[in-house]
C-alpha positions in Angstrom: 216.1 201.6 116.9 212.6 199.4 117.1 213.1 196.7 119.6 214.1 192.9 118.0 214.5 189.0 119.3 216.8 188.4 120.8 217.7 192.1 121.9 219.0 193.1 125.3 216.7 195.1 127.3 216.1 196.4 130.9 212.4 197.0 131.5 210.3 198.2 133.7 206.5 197.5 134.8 203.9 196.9 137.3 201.3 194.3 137.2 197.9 194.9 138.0 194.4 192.3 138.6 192.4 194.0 135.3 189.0 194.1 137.7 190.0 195.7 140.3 193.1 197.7 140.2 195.1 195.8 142.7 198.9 195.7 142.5 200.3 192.1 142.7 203.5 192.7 141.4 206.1 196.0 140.6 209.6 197.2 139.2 208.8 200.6 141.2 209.6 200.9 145.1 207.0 203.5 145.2 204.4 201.9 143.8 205.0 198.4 145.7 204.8 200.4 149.0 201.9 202.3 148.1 200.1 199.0 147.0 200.9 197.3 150.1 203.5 194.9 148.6 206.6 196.4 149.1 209.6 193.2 150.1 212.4 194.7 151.8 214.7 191.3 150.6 213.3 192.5 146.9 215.5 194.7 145.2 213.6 197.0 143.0 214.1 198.9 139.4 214.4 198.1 135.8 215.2 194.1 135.6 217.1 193.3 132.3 215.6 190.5 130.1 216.6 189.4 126.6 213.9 190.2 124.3 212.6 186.2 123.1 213.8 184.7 125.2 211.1 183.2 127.2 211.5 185.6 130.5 208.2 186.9 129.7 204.6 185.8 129.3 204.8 185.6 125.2 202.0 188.4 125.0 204.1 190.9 126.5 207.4 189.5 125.1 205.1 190.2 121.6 204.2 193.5 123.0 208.0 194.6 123.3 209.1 193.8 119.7 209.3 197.3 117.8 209.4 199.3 121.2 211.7 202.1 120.9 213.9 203.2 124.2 211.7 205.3 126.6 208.3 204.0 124.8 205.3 203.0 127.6 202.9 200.3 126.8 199.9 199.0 128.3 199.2 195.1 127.6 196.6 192.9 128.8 196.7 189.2 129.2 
């Protein structure tokens, strides 16, 4: 079932400076300690958001809607 407003969802994702590479923020332990980033008062994995409702930049809120469970995505803003 495609992804709508308003929709309860737990996503995950790591955020990365487009020109270089550089982590500057992660869902993923693993990632956040290879990048150099890890915060041991953070607590890391999926975080749950409701789809719409303004816990996102709105390009990647638009980039959910019609995601299906399990889908990846890669959005640049």
């Amino acid at each position: 079932m495609a992804i709508e407003n308003g929709d309860f969802v737990k996503i995950e994702f790591t955020g990365k400076v487009e020109e270089t590479g550089d982590v500057f923020d992660t869902t993923n332990q693993d990632v956040a300690e290879e990048a150099g980033i890890y915060n041991k008062e953070k607590n890391y994995g999926p975080i749950p958001i409701v789809v719409g409702g303004k816990h996102l930049l709105p390009a990647i809120d638009d980039a959910v809607l019609g995601m299906e469970v399990g889908d990846n995505k890669k959005v640049t803003v």
